[in-house]
C-alpha positions as CSV (number, residue, x, y, z in Angstrom):
1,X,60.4,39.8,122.4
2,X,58.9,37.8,124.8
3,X,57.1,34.9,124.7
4,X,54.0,35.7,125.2
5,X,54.3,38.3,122.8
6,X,55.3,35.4,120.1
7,X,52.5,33.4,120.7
8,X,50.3,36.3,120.0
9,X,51.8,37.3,117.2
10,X,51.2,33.6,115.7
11,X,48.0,33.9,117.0
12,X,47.1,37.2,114.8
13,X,49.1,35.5,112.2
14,X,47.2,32.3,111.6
15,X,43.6,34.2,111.9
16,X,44.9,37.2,109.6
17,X,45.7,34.1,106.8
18,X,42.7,32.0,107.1
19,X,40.0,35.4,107.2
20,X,42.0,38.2,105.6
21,X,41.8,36.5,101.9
22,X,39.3,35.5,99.3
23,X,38.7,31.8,98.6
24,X,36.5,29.6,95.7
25,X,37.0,26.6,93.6
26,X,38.6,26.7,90.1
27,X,38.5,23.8,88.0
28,X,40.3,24.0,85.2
29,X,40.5,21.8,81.9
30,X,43.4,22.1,79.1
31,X,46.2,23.2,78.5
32,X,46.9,27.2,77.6
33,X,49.4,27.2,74.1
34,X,50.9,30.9,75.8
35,X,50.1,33.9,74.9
36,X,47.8,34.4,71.6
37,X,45.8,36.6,70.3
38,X,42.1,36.7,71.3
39,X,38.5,37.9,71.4
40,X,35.7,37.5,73.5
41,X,32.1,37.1,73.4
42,X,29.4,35.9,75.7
43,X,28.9,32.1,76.8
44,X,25.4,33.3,76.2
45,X,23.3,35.9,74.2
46,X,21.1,36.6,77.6
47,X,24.1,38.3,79.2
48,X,23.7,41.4,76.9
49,X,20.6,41.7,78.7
50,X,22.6,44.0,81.2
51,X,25.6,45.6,78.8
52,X,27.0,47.4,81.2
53,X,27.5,44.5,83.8
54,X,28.9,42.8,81.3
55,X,31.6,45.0,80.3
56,X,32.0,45.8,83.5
57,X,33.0,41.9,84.2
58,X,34.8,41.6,80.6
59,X,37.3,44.3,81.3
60,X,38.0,42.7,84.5
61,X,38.5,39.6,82.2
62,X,41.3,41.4,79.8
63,X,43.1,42.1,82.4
64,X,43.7,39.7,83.6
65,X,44.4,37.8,80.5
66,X,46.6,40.9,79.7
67,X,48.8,40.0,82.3
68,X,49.5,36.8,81.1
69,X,50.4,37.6,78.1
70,X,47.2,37.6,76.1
71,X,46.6,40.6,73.2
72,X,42.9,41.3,72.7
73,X,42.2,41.3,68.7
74,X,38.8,41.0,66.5
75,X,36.9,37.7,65.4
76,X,38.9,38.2,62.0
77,X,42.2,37.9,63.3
78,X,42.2,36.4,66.2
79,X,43.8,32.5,67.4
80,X,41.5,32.1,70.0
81,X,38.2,33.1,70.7
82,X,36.7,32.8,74.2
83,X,33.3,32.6,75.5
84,X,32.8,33.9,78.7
85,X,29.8,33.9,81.4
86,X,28.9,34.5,84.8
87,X,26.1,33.6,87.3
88,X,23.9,34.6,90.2
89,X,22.3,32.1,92.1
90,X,18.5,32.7,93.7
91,X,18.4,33.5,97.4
92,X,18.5,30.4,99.1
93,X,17.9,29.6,103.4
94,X,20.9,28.2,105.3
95,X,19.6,27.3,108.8
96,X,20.2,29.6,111.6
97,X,22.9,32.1,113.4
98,X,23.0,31.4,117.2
99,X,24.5,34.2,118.9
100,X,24.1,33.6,122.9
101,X,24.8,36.7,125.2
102,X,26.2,36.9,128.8
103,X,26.0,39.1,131.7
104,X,26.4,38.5,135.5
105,X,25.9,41.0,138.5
106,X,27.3,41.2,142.2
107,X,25.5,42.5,144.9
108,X,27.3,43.4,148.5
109,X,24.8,44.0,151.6
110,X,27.0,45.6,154.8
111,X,25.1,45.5,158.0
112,X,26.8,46.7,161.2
113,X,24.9,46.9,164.3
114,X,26.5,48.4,167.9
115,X,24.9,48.8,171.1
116,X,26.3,49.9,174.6
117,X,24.8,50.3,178.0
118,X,26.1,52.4,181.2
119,X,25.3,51.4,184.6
120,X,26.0,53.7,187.5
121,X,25.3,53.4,191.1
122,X,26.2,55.1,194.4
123,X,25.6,54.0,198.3
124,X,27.4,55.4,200.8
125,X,29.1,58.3,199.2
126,X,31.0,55.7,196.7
127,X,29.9,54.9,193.2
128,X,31.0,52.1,191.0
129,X,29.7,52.2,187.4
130,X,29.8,49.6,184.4
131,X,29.5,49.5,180.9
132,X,28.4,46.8,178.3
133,X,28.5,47.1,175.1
134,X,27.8,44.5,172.0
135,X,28.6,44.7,168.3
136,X,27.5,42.6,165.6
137,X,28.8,43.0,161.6
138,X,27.4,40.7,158.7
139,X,28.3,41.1,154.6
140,X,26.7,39.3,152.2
141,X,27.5,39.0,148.4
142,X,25.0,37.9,145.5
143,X,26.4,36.9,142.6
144,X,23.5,36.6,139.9
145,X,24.2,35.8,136.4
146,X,22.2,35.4,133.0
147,X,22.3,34.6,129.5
148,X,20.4,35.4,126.0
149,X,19.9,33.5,123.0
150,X,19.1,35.0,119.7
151,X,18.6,33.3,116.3
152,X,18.8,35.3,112.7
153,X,18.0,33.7,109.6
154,X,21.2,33.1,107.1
155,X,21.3,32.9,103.7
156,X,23.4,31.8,100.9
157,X,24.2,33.3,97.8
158,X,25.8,30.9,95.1
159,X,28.1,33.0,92.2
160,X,30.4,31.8,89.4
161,X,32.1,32.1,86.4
162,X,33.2,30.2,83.4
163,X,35.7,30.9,80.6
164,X,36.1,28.6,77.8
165,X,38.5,29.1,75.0
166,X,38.7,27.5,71.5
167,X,40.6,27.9,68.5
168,X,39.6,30.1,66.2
169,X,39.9,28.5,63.1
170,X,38.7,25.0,64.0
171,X,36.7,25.1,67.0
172,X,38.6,22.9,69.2
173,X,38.5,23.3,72.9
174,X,41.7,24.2,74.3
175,X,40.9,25.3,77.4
176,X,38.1,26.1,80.0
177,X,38.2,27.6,83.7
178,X,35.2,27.6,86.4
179,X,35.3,29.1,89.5
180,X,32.6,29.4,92.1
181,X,31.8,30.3,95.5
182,X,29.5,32.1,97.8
183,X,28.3,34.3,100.1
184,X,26.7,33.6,103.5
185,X,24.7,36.4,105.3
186,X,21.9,37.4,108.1
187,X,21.8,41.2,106.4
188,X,20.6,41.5,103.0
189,X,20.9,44.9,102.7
190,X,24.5,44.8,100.8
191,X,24.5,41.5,99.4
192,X,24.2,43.0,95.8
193,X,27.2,44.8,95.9
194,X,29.2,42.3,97.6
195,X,28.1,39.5,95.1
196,X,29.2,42.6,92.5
197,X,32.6,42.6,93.9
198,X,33.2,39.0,94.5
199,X,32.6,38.3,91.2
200,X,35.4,40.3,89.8
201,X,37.5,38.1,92.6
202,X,36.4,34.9,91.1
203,X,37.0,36.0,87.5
204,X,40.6,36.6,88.7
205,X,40.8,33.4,90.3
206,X,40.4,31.7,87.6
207,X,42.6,33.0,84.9
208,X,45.2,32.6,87.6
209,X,44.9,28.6,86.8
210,X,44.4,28.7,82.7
211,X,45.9,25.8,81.7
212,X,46.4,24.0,85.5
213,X,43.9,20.8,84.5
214,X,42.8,20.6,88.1
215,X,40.4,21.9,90.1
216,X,41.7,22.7,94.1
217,X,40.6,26.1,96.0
218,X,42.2,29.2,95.4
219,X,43.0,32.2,97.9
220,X,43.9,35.6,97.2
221,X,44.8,37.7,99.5
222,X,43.2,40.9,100.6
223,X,46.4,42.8,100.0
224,X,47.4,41.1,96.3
225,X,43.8,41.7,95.4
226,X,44.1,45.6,95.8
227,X,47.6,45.3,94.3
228,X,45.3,44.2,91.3
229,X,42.9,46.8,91.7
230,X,39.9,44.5,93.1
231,X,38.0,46.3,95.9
232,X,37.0,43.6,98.9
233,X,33.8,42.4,98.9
């Protein structure tokens, strides 16, 4: 492989990891005992507003904690018992897209002008003739060039989760996970169900760090996240 072809390849490489991934905040409190036993209900009673968004978020929720070892069970039996809620911020304005737009033009003008003249004369049965002739050739090139400017409102669109989890017999905290993030767009027309799949990104997010007791930014690649059967937002 050549060189060039290396550099490239970095090139793809480096923008392929910094765009081709989800990213938010986690902050995370506690430490997680391993797997238990556990049931969930909602940080609060507004959420069953909307059942099925809900569910829809809490089964995204069990599997997660599935996968780490957690076994779903009923408020009776259970050794943990989690609340869990999720947000949607209002629509808010952040400042303006500048897009700027280029074009040039060139223009090539050929003028070519030739002109000859014949002289003949004759005295005493000899002639003698001349000829002159004159040509002249210009080009000329225009280069013109221009530029547009166009601004588009953006607007942010703040989203988050938290997942606290107590025991179940004494009500002690032993753990609790945040994450947020957000979404930045000039087209509203598909923010709702990109905010409905980023959440399910952020709820994944932060069960990956149950039990960390930090808070840092976590990435999930677009390719582990439909390993996991998230859809990208």
């Amino acid at each position: 492989m050549s060189r060039i072809w290396i550099v490239i390849a970095v090139m793809l490489a480096g923008i392929c990891f910094t765009e081709c991934r989800y990213t938010c905040v986690v902050t995370s409190y506690g430490t997680s005992p391993g797997a238990m036993t556990y049931y969930v209900e909602p940080i609060d009673s507004s959420l069953y507003a909307n059942y099925f968004q809900f569910q829809e978020y809490k089964q995204v929720l069990d599997t997660r904690l599935r996968e780490r070892g957690y076994v779903e069970s009923n408020a009776q039996n259970a050794k943990l018992y989690i609340q869990f809620g999720y947000y949607f911020g209002e629509k808010q304005f952040a400042g303006y897209k500048t897009s700027t737009y280029g074009s040039s033009s060139t223009y090539s003008n050929n003028n070519s002008n030739r002109a000859s003249v014949s002289v003949v004369s004759s005295q005493n049965n000899s002639g003698s003739s001349a000829t002159v002739s004159s040509s002249n050739s210009n080009t000329r090139t225009n280069t013109y060039s221009s530029s547009t400017t166009s601004e588009e409102a953006n607007f942010q669109y703040d989203y988050g989760c938290v997942i606290n989890a107590y025991n179940n017999k004494t009500s002690e905290p032993v753990w609790s996970v945040e994450a947020y993030s957000y979404i930045k767009t000039t087209d509203d027309k598909m923010v709702r169900e990109r905010l409905r799949e980023s959440m399910k990104w952020a709820i994944t997010a932060a069960c990956m760090k149950i039990g960390d007791n930090n808070t840092e930014e976590v990435g999930i690649s677009w390719k582990d996240g439909e390993r996991m059967g998230l859809r990208i937002p």
